[in-house]
Every structure is written in C-alpha cells, then in structure tokens.
N, C-alpha and C positions, 0 to 999 in steps of 0.2 A: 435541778434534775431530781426522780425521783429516786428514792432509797433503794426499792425493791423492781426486780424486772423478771419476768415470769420469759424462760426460751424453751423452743423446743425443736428436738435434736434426734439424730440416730447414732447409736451404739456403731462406730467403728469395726466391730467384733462381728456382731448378730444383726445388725440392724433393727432393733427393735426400740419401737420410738418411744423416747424420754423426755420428760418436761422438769424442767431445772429450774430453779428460785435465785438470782445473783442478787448477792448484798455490792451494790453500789457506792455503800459509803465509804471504803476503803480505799477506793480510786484503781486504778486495773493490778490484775489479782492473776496469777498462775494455782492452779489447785489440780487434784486429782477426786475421781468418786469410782465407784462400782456401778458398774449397769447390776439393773434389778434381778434381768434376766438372766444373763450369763454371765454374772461374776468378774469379768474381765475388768482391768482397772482401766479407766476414761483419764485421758489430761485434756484438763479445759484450759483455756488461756484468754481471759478477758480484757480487752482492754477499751477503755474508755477515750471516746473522744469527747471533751467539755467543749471546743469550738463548736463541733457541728451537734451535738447533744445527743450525740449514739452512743451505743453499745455494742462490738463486735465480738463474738465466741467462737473463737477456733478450737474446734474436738479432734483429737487423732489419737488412736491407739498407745497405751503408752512404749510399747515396742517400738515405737518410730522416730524415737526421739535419738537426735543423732548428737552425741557429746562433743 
C-alpha cells in the first residue's frame, strides 16, 4: 500500500473544503488539525483497512466528541 494518500474533506465548522496529506505508514492514526479558514480544531480518525486496501477518514468537530 502506498505511504502517502492525498483526501479531501469539509470543515465540520465552516464547510470550507480542505485537502489533507495522510501518512499511512503508521497504520490508523487519530489526529486533530485546524481548518485554514476558521481556525476551529478538526479530529480526524483514520483508519486503515490492509485486507481490502482502503483508507477511511472520519472528520467531526472536535466538540462532538463524546467521553
């Protein structure tokens, strides 16, 4: 599979669309970023499937994350 995988997404927040770079070689990854636009923090949640050789990125606000 390759290293690098180029996604693109909208802002939770603003909706303003964003193009994200995941590093795949870590195997699936939880992260947070900023939208460019309005500053709000993004949680991203990747995770990899190596059987079917996808990539799925779940975005949601980070306010929604429920402990």
């Amino acid at each position: 599979m390759k290293q690098y995988s180029e996604q693109s997404a909208s802002c939770p927040h603003c909706g303003h669309h964003i193009h994200i770079t995941l590093d795949t070689s870590g195997g699936s990854q939880e992260f947070y970023d900023d939208c460019p636009a309005c500053c709000h923090t993004i949680h991203l949640n990747m995770q990899i499937d190596e059987l079917h050789k996808t990539i799925n990125l779940f975005i949601d606000a980070d306010d929604e994350q429920i402990f």
